[in-house]
N, C-alpha and C positions, 0 to 999 in steps of 0.2 A: 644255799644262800646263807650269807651270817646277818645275824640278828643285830642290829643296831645296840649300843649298849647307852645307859642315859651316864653323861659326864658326871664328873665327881663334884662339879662346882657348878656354880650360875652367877652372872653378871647381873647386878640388881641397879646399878645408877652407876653417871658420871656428873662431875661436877667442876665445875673454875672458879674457886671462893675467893682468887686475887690472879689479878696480873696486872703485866705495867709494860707499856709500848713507848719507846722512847727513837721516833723515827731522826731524831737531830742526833742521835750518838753514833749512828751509821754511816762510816764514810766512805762508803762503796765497794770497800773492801769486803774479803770473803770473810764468813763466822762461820766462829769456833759455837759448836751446842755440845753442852755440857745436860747429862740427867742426874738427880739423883734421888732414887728410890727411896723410901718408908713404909714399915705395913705394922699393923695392929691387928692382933688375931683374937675374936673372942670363942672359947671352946665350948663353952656353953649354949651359945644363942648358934655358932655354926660362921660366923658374920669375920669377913675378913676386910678391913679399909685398909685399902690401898693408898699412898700419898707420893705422885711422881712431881717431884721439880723438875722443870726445864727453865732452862737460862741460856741464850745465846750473846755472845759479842764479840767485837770486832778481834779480829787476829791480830794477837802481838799485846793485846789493851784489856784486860781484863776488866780494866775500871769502865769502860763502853759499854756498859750491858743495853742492846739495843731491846730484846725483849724477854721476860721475865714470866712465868707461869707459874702457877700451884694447881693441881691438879686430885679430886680424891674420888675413887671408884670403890665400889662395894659391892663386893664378892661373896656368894652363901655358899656354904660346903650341909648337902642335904643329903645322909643327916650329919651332924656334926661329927667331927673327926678331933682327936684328942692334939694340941696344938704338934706334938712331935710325929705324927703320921701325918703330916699335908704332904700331899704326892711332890713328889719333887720338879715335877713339870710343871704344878702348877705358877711356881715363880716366874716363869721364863715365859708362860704362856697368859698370865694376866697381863705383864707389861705390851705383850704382841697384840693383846684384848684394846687396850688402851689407848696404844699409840696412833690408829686411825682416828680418832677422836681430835685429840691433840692436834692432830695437822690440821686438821678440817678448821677445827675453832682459831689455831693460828692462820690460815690461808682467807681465810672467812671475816676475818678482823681485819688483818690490814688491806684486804680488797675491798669492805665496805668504806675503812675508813681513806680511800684515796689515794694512799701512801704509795713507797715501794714496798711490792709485794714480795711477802714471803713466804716462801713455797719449801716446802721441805720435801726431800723426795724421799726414798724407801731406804731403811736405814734397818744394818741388824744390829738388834739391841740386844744379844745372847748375854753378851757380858755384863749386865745389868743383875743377871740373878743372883751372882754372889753378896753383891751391896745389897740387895733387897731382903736373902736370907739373914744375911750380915745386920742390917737393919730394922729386924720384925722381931717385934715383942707380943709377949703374951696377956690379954689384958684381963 
C-alpha cells in the first residue's frame, strides 16, 4: 500500500472584492469568456494571492461586457518554497482549485437575482498557466 503524501500547498480563502452584472447588455447571443490571471508570491511568509479576472460578452461586441468579475484566492506553500522552486503544477492546478468557485458565485448570482441565467459549464483552463507564470511576481 502507498502512503499518501501531504501536498506542497494549501488553499486558505477565496474572495470577490468587485463584480458587475450587466443583464441589458446581453442580447441573446452566445459569449465570448475571457480570463486573465495574476499571482503575487510571498517567499518568506510561504503565501501565494492568486487574482483571476473573468469577463464575459457578447460575440462580435467586445464593448457588451455582460458580466465582469475579480476574483483573489490564497494559497500557502508549507514550508515555504524560494519563489523560483514553485512546483510547476502548481500554476495549472490552483486555477482548476478556483474555477468551481467562480461558477458557483456566477450561477448563484444571477439565479438569485431573476435574470437570465448563466451557467457556465466545464471548461479546460490549461492554457491559463503560461499567463499566470507570465504574470506572477515576487513580493
Amino acid at each position: 500500500m502507498l502512503e499518501a503524501q501531504k501536498a506542497a500547498f494549501s488553499f486558505e480563502s477565496f474572495k470577490v472584492p468587485k463584480f458587475s452584472y450587466d443583464e441589458g447588455n446581453h442580447l441573446g447571443t452566445e459569449l465570448n469568456v475571457g480570463f486573465l490571471p495574476s499571482g503575487q508570491y510571498n517567499s518568506e511568509s510561504g503565501k501565494f494571492e492568486l487574482t483571476l479576472k473573468f469577463v464575459t460578452h457578447d460575440v462580435g461586441n467586445e464593448n457588451k461586457v455582460v458580466f465582469e468579475l475579480t476574483s483573489i484566492s490564497i494559497f500557502k506553500f508549507s514550508p515555504a518554497v524560494p519563489f523560483n522552486e514553485i512546483p510547476p503544477f502548481f500554476y495549472k492546478n490552483a486555477i482548476a482549485i478556483i474555477f468551481p468557485y467562480i461558477r458557483s458565485f456566477i450561477s448563484t448570482l444571477t439565479l438569485q437575482a431573476d435574470t437570465k441565467l448563466l451557467k457556465l459549464g466545464l471548461m479546460n483552463l490549461s492554457n491559463l498557466e503560461k499567463p499566470l507564470i507570465a504574470n506572477t511576481t515576487e513580493v
